[in-house]
Chimera marker file (.cmm) of the C-alpha trace (Angstrom):
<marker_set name="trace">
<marker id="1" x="30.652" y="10.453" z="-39.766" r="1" g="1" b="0" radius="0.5"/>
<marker id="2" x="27.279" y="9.782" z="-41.091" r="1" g="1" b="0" radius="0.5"/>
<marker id="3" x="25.484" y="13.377" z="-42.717" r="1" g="1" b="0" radius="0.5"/>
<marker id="4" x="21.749" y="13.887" z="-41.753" r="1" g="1" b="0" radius="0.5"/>
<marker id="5" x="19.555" y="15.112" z="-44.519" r="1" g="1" b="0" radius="0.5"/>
<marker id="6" x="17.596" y="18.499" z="-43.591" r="1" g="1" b="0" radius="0.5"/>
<marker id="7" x="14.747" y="16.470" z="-42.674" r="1" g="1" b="0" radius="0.5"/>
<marker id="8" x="16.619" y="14.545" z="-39.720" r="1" g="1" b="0" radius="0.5"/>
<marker id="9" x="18.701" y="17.727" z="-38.892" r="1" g="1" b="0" radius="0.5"/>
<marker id="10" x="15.179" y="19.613" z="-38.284" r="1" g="1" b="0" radius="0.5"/>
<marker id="11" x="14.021" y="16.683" z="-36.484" r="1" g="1" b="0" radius="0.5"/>
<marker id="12" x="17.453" y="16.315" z="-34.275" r="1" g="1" b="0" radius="0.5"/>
<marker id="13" x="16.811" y="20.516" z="-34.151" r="1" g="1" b="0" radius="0.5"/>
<marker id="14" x="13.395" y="20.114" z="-32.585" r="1" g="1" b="0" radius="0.5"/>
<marker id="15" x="14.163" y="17.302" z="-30.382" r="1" g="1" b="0" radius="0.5"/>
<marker id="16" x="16.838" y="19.618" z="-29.046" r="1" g="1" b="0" radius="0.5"/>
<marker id="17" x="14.559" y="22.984" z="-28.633" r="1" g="1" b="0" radius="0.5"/>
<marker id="18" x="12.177" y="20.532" z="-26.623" r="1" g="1" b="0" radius="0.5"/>
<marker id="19" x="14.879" y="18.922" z="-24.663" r="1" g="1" b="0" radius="0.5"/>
<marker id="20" x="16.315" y="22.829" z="-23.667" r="1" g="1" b="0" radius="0.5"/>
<marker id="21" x="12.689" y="23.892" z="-22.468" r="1" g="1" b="0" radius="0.5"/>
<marker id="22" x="11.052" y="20.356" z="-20.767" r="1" g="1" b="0" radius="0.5"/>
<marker id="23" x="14.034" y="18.449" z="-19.951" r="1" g="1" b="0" radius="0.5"/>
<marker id="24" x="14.867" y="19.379" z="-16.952" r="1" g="1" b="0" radius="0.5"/>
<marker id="25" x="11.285" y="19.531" z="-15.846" r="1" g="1" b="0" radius="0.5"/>
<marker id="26" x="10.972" y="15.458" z="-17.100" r="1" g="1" b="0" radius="0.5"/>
<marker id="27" x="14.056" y="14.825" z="-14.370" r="1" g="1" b="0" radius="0.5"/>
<marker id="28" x="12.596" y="16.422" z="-11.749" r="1" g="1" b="0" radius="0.5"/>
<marker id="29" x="9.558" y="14.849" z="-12.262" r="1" g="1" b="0" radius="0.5"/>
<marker id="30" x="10.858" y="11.394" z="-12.553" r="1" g="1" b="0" radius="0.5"/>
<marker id="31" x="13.084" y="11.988" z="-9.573" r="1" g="1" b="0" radius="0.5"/>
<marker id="32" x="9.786" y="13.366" z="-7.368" r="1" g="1" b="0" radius="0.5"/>
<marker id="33" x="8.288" y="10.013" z="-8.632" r="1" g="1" b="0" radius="0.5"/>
<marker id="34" x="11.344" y="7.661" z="-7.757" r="1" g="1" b="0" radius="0.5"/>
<marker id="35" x="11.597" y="9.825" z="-4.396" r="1" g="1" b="0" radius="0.5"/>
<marker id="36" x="8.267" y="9.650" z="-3.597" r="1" g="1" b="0" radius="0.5"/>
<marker id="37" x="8.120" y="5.495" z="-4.300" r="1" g="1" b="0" radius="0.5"/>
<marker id="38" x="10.877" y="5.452" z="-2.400" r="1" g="1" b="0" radius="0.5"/>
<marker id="39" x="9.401" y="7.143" z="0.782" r="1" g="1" b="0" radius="0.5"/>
<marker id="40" x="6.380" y="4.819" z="0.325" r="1" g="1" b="0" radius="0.5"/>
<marker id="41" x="8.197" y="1.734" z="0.509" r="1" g="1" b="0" radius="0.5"/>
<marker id="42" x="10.132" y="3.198" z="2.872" r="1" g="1" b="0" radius="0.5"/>
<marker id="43" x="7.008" y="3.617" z="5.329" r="1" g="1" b="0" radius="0.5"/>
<marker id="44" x="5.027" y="0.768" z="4.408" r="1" g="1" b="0" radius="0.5"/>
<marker id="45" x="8.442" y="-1.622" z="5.949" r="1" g="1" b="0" radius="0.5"/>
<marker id="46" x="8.469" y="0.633" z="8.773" r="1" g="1" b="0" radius="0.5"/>
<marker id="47" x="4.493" y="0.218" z="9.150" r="1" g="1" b="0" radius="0.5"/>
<marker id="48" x="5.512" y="-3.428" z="8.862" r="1" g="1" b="0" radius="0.5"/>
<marker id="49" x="8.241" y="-3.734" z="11.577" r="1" g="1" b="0" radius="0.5"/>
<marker id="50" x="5.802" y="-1.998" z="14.191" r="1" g="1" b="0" radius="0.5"/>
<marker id="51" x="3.269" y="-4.385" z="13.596" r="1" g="1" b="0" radius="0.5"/>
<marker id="52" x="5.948" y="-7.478" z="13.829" r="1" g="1" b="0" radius="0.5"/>
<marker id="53" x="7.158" y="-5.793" z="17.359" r="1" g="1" b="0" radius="0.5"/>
<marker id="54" x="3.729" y="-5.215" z="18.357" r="1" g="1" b="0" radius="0.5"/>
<marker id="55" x="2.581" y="-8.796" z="17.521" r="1" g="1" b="0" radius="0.5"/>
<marker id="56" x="5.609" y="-10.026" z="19.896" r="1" g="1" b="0" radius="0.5"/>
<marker id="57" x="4.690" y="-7.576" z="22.532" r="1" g="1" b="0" radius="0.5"/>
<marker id="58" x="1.237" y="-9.206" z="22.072" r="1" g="1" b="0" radius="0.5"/>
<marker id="59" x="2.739" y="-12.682" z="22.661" r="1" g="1" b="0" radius="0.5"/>
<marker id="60" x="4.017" y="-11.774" z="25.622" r="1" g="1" b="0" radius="0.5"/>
<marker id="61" x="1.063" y="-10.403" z="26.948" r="1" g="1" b="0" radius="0.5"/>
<marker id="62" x="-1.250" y="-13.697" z="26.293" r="1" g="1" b="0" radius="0.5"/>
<marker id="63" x="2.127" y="-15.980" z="28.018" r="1" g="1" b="0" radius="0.5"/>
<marker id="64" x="2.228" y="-13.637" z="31.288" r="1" g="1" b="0" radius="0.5"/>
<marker id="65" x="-2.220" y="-13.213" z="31.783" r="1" g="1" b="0" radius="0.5"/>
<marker id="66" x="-1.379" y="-14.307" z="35.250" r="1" g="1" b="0" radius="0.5"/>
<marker id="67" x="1.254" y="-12.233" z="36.101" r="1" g="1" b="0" radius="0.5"/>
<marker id="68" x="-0.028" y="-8.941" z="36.405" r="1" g="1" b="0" radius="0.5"/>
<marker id="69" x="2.892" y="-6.801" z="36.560" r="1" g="1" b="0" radius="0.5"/>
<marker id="70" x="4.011" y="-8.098" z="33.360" r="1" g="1" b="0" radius="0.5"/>
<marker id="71" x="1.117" y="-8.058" z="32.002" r="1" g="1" b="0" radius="0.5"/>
<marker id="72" x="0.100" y="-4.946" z="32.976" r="1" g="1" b="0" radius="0.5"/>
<marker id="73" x="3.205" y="-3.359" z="31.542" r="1" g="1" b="0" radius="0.5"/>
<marker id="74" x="3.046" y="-4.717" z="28.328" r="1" g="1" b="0" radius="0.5"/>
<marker id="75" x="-0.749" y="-3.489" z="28.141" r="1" g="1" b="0" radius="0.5"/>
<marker id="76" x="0.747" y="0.044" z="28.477" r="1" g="1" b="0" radius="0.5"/>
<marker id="77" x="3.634" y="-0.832" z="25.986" r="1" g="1" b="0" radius="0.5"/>
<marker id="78" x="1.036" y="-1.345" z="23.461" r="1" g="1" b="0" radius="0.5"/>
<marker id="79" x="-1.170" y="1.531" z="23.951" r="1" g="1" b="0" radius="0.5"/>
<marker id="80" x="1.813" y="3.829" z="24.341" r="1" g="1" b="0" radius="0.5"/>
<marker id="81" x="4.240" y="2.587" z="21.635" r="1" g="1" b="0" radius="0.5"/>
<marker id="82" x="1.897" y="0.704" z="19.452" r="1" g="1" b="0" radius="0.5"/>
<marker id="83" x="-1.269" y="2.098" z="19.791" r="1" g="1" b="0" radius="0.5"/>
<marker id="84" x="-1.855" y="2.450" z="16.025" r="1" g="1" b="0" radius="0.5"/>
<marker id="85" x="-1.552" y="-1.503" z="14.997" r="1" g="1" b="0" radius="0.5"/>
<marker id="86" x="-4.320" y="-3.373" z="15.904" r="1" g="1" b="0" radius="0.5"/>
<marker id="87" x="-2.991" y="-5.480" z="18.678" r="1" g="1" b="0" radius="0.5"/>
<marker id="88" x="-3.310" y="-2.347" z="21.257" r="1" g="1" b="0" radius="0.5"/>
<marker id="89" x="-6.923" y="-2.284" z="21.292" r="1" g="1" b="0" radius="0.5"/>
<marker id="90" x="-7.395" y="-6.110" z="21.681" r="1" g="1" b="0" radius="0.5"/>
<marker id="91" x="-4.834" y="-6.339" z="24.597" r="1" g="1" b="0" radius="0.5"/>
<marker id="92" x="-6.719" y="-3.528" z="26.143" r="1" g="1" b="0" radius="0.5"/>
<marker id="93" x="-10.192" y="-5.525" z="26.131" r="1" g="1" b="0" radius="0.5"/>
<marker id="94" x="-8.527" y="-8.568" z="27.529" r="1" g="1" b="0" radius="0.5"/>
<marker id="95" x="-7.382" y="-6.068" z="30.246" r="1" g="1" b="0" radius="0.5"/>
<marker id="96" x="-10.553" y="-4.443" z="30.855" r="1" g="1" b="0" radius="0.5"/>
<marker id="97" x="-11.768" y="-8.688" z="30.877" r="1" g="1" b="0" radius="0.5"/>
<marker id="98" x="-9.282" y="-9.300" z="33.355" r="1" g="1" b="0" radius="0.5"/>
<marker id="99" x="-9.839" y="-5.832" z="35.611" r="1" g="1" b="0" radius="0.5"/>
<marker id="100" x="-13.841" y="-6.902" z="35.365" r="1" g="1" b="0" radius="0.5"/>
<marker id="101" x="-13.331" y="-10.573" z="36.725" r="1" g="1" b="0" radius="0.5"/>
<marker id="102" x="-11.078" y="-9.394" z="39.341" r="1" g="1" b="0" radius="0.5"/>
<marker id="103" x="-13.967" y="-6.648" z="40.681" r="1" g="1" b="0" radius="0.5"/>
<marker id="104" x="-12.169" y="-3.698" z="39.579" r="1" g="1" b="0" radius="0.5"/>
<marker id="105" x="-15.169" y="-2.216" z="37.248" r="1" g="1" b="0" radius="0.5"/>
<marker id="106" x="-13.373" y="1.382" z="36.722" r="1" g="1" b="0" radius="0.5"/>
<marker id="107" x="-10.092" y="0.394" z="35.824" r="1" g="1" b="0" radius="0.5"/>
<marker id="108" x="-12.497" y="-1.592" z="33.391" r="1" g="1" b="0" radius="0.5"/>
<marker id="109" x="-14.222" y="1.290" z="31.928" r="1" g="1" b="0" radius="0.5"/>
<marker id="110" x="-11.132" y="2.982" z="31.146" r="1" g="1" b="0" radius="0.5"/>
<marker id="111" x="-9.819" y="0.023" z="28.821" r="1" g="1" b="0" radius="0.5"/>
<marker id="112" x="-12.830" y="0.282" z="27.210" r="1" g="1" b="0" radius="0.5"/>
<marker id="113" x="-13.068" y="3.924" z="26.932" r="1" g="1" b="0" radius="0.5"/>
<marker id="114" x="-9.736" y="3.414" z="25.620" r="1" g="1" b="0" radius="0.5"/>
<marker id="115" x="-10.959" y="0.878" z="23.035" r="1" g="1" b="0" radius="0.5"/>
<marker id="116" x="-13.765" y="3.448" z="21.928" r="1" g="1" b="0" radius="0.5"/>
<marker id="117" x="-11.440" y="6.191" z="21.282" r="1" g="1" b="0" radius="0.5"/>
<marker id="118" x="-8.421" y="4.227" z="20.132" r="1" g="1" b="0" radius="0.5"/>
<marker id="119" x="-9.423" y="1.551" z="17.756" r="1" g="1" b="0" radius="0.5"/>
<marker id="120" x="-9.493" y="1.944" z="14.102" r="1" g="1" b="0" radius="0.5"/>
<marker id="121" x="-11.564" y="-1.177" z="13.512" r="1" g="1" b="0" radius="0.5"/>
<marker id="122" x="-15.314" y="-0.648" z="14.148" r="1" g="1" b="0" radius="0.5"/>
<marker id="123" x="-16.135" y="-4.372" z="15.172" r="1" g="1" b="0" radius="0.5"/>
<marker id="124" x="-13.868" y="-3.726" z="18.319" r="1" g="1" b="0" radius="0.5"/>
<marker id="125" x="-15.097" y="-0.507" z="19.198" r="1" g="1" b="0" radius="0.5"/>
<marker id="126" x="-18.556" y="-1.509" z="18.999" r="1" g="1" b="0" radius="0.5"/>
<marker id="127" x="-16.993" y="-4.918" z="21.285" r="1" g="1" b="0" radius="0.5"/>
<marker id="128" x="-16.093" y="-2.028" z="23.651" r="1" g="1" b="0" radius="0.5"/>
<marker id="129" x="-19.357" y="-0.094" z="23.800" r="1" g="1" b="0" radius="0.5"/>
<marker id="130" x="-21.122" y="-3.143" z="24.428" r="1" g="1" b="0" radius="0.5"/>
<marker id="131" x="-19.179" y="-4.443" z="27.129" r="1" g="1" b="0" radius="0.5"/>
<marker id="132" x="-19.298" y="-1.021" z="28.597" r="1" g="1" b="0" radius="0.5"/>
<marker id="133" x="-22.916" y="-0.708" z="28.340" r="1" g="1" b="0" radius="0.5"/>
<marker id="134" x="-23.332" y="-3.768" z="30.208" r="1" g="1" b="0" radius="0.5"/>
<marker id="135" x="-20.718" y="-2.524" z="33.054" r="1" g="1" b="0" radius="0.5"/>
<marker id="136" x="-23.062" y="0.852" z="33.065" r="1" g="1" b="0" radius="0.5"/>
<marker id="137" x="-26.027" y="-1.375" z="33.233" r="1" g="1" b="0" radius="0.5"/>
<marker id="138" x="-24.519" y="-2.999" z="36.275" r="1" g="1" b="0" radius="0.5"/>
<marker id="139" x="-24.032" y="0.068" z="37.994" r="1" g="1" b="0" radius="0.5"/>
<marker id="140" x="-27.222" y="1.539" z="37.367" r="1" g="1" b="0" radius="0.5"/>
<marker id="141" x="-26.114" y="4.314" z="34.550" r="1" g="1" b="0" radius="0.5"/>
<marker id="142" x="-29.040" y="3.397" z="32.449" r="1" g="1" b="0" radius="0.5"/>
<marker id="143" x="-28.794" y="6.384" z="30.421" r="1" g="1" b="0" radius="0.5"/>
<marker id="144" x="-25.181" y="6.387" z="29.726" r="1" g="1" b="0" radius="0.5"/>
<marker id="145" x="-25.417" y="2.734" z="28.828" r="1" g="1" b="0" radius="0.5"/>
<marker id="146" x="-28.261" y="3.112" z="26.407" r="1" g="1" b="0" radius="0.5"/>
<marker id="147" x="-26.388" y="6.363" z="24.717" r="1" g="1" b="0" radius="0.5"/>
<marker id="148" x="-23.405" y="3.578" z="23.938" r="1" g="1" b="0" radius="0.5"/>
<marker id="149" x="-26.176" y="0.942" z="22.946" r="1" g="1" b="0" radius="0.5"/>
<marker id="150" x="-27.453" y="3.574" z="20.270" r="1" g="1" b="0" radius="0.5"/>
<marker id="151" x="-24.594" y="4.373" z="18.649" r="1" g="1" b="0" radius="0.5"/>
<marker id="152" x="-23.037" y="0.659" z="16.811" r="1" g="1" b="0" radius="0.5"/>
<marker id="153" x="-21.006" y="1.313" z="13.513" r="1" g="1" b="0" radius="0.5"/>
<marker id="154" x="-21.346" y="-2.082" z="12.405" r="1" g="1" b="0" radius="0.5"/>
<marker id="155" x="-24.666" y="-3.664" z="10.568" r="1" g="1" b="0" radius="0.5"/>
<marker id="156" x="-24.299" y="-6.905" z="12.759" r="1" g="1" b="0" radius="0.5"/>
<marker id="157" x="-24.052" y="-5.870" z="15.831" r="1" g="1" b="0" radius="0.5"/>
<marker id="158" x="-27.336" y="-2.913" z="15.094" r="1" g="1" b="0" radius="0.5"/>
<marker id="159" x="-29.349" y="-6.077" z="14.464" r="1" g="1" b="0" radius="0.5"/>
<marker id="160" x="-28.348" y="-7.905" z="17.418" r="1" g="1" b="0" radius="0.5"/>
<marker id="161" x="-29.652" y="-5.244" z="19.300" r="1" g="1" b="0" radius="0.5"/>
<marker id="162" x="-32.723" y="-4.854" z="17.661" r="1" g="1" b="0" radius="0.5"/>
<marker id="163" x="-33.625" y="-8.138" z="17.980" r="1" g="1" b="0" radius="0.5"/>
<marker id="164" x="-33.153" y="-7.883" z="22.099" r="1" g="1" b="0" radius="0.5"/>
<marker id="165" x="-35.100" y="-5.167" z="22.326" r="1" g="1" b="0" radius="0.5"/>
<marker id="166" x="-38.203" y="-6.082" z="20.846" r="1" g="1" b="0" radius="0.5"/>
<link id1="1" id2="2" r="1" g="1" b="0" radius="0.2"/>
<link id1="2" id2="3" r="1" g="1" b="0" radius="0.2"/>
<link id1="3" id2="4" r="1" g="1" b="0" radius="0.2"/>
<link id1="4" id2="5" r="1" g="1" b="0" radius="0.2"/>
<link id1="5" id2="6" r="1" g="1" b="0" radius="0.2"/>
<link id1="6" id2="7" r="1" g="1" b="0" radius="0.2"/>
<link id1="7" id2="8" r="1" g="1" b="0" radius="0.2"/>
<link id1="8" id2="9" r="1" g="1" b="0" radius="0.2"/>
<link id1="9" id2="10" r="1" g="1" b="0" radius="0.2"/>
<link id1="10" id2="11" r="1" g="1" b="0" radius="0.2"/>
<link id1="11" id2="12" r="1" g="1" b="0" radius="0.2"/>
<link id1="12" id2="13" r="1" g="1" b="0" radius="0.2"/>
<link id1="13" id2="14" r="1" g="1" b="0" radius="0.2"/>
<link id1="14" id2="15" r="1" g="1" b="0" radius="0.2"/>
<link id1="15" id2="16" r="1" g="1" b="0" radius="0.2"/>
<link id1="16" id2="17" r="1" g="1" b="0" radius="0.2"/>
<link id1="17" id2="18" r="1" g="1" b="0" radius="0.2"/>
<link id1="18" id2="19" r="1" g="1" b="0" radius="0.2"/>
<link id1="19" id2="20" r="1" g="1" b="0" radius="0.2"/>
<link id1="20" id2="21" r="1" g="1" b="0" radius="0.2"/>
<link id1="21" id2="22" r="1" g="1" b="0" radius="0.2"/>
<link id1="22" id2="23" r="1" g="1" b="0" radius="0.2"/>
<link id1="23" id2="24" r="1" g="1" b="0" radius="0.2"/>
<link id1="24" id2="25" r="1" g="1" b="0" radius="0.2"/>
<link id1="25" id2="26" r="1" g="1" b="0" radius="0.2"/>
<link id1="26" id2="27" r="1" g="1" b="0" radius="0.2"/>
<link id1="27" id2="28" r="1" g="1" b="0" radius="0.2"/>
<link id1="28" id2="29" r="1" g="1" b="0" radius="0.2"/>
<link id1="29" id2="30" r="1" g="1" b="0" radius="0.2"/>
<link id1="30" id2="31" r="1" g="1" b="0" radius="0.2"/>
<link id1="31" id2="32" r="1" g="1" b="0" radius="0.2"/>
<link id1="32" id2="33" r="1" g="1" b="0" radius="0.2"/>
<link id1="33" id2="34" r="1" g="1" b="0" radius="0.2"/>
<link id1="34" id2="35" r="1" g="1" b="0" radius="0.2"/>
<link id1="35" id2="36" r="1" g="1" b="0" radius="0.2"/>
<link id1="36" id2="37" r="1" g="1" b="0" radius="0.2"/>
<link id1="37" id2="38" r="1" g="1" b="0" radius="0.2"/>
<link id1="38" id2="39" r="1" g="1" b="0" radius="0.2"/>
<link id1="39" id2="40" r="1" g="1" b="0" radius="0.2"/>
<link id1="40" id2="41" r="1" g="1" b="0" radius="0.2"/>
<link id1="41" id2="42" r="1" g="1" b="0" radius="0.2"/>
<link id1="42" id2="43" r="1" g="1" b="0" radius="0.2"/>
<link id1="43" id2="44" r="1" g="1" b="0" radius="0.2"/>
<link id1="44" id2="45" r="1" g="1" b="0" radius="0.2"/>
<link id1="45" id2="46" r="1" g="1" b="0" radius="0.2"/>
<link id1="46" id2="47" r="1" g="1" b="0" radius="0.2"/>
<link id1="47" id2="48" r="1" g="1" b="0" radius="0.2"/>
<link id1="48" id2="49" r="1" g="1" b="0" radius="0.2"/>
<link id1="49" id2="50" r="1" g="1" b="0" radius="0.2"/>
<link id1="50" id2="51" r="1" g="1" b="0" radius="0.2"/>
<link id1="51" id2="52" r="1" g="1" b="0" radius="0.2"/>
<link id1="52" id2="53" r="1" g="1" b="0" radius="0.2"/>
<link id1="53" id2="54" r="1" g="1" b="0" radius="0.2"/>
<link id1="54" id2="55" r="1" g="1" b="0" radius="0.2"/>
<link id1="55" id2="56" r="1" g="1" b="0" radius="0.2"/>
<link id1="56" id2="57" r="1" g="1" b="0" radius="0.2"/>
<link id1="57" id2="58" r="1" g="1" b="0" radius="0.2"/>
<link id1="58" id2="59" r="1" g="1" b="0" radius="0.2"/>
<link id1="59" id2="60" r="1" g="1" b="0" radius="0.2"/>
<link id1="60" id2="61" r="1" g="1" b="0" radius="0.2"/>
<link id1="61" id2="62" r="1" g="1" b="0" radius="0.2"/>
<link id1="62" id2="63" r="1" g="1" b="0" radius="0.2"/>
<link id1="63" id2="64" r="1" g="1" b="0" radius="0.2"/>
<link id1="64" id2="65" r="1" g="1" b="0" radius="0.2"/>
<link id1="65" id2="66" r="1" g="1" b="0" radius="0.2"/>
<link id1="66" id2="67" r="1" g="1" b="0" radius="0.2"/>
<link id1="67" id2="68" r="1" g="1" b="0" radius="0.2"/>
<link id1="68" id2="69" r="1" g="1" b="0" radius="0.2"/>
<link id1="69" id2="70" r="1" g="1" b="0" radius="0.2"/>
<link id1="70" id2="71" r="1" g="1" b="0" radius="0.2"/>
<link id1="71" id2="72" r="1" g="1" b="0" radius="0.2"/>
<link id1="72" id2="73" r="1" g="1" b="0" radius="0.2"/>
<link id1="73" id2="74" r="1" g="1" b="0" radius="0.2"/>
<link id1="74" id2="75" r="1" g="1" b="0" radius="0.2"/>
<link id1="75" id2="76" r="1" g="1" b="0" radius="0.2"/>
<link id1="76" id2="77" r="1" g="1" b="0" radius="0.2"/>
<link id1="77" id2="78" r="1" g="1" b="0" radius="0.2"/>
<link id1="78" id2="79" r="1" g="1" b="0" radius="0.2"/>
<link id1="79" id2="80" r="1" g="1" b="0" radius="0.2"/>
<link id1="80" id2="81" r="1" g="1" b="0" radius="0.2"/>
<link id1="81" id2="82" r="1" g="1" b="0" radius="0.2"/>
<link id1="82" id2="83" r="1" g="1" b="0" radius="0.2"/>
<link id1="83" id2="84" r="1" g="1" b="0" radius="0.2"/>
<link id1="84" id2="85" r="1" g="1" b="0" radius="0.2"/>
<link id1="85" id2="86" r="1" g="1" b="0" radius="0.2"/>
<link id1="86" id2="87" r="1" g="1" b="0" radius="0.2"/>
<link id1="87" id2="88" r="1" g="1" b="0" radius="0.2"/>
<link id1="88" id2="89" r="1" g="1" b="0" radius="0.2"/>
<link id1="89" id2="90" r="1" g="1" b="0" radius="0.2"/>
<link id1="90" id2="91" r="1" g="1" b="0" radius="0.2"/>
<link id1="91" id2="92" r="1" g="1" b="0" radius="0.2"/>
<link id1="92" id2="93" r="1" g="1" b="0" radius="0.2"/>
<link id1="93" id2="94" r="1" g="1" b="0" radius="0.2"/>
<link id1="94" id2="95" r="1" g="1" b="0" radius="0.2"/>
<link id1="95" id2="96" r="1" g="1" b="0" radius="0.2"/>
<link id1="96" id2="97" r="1" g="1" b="0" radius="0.2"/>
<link id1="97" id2="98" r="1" g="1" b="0" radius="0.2"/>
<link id1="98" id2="99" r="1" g="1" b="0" radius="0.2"/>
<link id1="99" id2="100" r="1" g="1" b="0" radius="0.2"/>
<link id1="100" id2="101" r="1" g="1" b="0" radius="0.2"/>
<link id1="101" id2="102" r="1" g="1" b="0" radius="0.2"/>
<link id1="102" id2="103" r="1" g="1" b="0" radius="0.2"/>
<link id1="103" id2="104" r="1" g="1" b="0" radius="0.2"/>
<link id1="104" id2="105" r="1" g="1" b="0" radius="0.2"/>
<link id1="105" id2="106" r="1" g="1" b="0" radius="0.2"/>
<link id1="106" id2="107" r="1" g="1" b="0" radius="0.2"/>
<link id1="107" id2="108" r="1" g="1" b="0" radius="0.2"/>
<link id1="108" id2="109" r="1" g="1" b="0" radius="0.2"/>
<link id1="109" id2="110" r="1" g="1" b="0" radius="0.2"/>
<link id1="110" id2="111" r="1" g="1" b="0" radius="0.2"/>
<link id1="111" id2="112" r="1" g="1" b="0" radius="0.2"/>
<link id1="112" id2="113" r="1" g="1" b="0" radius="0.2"/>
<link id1="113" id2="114" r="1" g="1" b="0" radius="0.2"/>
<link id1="114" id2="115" r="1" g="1" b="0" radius="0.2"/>
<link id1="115" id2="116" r="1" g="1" b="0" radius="0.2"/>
<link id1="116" id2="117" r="1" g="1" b="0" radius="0.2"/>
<link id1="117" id2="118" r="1" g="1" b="0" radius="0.2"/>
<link id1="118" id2="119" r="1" g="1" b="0" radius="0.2"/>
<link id1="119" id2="120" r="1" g="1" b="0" radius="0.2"/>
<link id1="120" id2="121" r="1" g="1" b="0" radius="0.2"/>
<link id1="121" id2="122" r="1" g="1" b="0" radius="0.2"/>
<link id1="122" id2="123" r="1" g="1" b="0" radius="0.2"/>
<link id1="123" id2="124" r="1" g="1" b="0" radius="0.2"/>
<link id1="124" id2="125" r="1" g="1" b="0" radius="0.2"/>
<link id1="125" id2="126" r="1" g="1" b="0" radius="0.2"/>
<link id1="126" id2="127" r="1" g="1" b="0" radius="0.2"/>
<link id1="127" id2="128" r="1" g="1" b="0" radius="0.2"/>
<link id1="128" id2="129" r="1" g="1" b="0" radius="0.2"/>
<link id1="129" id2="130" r="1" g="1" b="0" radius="0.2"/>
<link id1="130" id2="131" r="1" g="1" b="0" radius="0.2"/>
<link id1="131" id2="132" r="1" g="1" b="0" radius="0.2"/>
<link id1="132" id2="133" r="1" g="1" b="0" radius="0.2"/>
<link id1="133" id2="134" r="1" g="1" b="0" radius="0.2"/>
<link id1="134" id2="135" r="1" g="1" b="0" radius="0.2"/>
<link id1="135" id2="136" r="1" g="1" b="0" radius="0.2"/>
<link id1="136" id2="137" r="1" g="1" b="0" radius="0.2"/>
<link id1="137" id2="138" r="1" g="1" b="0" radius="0.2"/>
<link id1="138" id2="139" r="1" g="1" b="0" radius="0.2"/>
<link id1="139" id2="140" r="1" g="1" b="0" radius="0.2"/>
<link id1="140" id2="141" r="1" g="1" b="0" radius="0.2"/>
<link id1="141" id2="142" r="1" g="1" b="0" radius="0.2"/>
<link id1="142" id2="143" r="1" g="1" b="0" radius="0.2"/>
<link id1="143" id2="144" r="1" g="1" b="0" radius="0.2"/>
<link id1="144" id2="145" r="1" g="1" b="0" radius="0.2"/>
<link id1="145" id2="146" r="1" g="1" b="0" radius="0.2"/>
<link id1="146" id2="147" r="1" g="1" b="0" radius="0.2"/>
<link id1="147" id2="148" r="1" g="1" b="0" radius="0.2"/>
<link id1="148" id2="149" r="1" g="1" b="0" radius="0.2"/>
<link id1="149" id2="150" r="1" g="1" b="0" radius="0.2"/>
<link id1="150" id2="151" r="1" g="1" b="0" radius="0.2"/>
<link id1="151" id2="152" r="1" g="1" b="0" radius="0.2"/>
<link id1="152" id2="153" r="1" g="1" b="0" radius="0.2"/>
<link id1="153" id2="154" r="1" g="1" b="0" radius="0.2"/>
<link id1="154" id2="155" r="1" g="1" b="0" radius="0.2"/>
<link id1="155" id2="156" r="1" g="1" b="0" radius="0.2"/>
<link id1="156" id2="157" r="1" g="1" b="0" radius="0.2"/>
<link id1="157" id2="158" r="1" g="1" b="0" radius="0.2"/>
<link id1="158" id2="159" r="1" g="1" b="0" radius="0.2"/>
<link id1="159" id2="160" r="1" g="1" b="0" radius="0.2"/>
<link id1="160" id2="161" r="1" g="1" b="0" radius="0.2"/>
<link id1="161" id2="162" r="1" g="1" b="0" radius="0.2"/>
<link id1="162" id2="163" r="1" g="1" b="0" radius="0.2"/>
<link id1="163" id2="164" r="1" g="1" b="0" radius="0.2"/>
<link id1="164" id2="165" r="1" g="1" b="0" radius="0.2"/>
<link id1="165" id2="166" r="1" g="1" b="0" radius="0.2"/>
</marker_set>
């Protein structure tokens, strides 16, 4: 067995004193880290896996546009199960498309409403207000249409309607 001198057996001594007051406070940080990277991963693949089902969902939806029960029910799917990836909000403006061709102007509104309040991407909900605004226009709710016409979040879509109403 190798002897220390007093300089390495006050340097062993110290490492020691430190190791008795911050050790375990250095493994329970590391463990909150590995924990915590763990839990991230963890809900980023799960993030990941909704947005692959809700993409398939999706599929469906654009292979059954003329069969409205199916379509219909995997509208809902979406907006019930899904309504936080970003393929909820775009099946709902094909529906509200699809409810506006076929005369049905309320049902309509509400997928666009829906849109509005739903979406977390600013380009669709300002898609939304527009297409609402134009429904409201339709129906003679000039005030209600020009409130939505006010209120873009987007810098394109502001100038578009500056430029119209000059």
């Amino acid at each position: 067995m190798a002897a220390f001198d007093l300089q390495e057996q006050e340097q062993i001594a110290t490492m020691k004193d430190w190791w008795q007051n911050w050790g375990k406070w250095l493994a329970l940080g590391i463990a909150a880290f590995l924990i915590s990277f763990a839990a991230w991963k963890g809900w980023q693949g799960w993030q990941k896996q909704q947005i692959a089902k809700a993409a398939e969902v999706y599929a469906q939806i654009e292979n059954n546009l003329t069969d409205d029960g199916k379509f219909k029910t995997g509208v809902l799917l979406l907006k019930n199960d899904y309504s936080k990836t970003p393929y909820a909000p775009r099946a709902a403006l094909i529906a509200a498309k699809l409810d506006y061709l076929k005369g049905d102007a309320a049902a309509s509104r509400t997928e666009l409403t829906w849109v509005i309040e739903h979406s977390q991407e600013a380009a669709l909900r300002d898609t939304a207000r527009l297409r609402l605004a134009s429904i409201l226009a339709e129906e003679k709710k000039y005030p209600e249409a020009l409130v939505l016409l006010k209120t873009p979040e987007e810098d394109a879509f502001f100038s578009a309607l500056r430029r119209t109403s000059r």
